[in-house]
C-alpha positions in Angstrom: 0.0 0.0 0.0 0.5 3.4 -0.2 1.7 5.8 2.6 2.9 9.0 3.4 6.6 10.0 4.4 7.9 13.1 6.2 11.0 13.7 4.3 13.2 16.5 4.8 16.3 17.4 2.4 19.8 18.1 4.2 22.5 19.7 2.5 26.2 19.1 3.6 27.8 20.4 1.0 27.0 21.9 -3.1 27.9 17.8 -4.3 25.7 16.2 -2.3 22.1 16.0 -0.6 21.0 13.9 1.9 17.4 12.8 2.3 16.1 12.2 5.1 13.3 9.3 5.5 11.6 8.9 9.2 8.4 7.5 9.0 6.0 5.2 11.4 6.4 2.7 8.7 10.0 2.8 8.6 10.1 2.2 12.5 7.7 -0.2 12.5 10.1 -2.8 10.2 13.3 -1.9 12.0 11.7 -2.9 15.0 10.7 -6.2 14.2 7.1 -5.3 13.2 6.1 -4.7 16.4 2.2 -2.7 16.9 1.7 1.1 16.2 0.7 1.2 20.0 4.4 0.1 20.9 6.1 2.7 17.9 3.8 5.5 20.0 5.3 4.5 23.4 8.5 4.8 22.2 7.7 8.2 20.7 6.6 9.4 23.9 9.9 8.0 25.7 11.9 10.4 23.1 13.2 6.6 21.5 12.1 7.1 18.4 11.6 10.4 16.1 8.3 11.7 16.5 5.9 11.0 13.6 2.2 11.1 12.2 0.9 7.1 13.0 -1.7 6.3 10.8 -3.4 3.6 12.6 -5.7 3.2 8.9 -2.8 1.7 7.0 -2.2 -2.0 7.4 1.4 -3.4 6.8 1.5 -6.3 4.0 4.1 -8.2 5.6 1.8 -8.5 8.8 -1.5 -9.2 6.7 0.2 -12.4 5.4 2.1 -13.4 8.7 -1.5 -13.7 10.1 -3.2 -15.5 7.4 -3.9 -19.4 8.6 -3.7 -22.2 6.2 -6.2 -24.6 5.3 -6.1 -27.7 6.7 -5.3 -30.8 5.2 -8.5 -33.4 4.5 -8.5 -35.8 6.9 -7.4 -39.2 5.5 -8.7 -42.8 6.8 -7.1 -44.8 9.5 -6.5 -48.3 9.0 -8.2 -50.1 11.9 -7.9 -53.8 11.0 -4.6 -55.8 12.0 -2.7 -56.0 8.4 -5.3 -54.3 7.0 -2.7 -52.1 4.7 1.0 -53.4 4.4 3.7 -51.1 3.2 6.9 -52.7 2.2 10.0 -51.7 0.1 9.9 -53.3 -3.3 13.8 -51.8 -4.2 15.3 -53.4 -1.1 17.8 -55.6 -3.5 19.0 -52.2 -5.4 20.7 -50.4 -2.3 24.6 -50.0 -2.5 26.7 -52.3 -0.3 29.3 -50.5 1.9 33.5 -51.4 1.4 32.6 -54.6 4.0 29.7 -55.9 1.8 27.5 -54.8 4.3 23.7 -53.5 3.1 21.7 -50.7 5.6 
């Protein structure tokens, strides 16, 4: 999404500018992604530049972290003694170690 910075230009010398990108957003990855409540707190304790927090925009990365997935289907147990068998029908074909031993 889209989102608003504060930027403000800084000029060292004639060759070269500086910009200057603080932004709720900005402080809100650095930190780990941690909630707008927390950014303001830290605001307040002088921790972090003082910003505009627009509590209306949602950050992508943290839309997706909390999306669930769907479970799998459920699949049917077996409840009968030797009712399914699995075995390994390319037991013969495994390599034999220096020894002649077979894992």
């Amino acid at each position: 999404g889209l989102f608003k910075l504060n930027v403000s230009l800084g000029v060292n010398d004639i060759s070269s500018r500086v910009f200057n990108i603080e932004s709720c957003d900005v402080w809100h990855g650095r930190l780990g992604h941690i909630s707008l409540d927390k950014i303001r707190r830290l605001m307040n304790l002088n921790l972090v530049p003082k910003t505009q927090i627009d509590f209306k925009h949602k950050c992508e990365i943290c839309v997706q972290a909390k999306q669930t997935r769907k479970s799998f289907k459920s699949i049917e147990r077996n409840t009968q003694l030797l009712e399914l068998i699995h075995s390994d029908v390319c037991d013969s074909n495994r390599p034999s170690t220096r020894g002649g031993n077979k894992y």
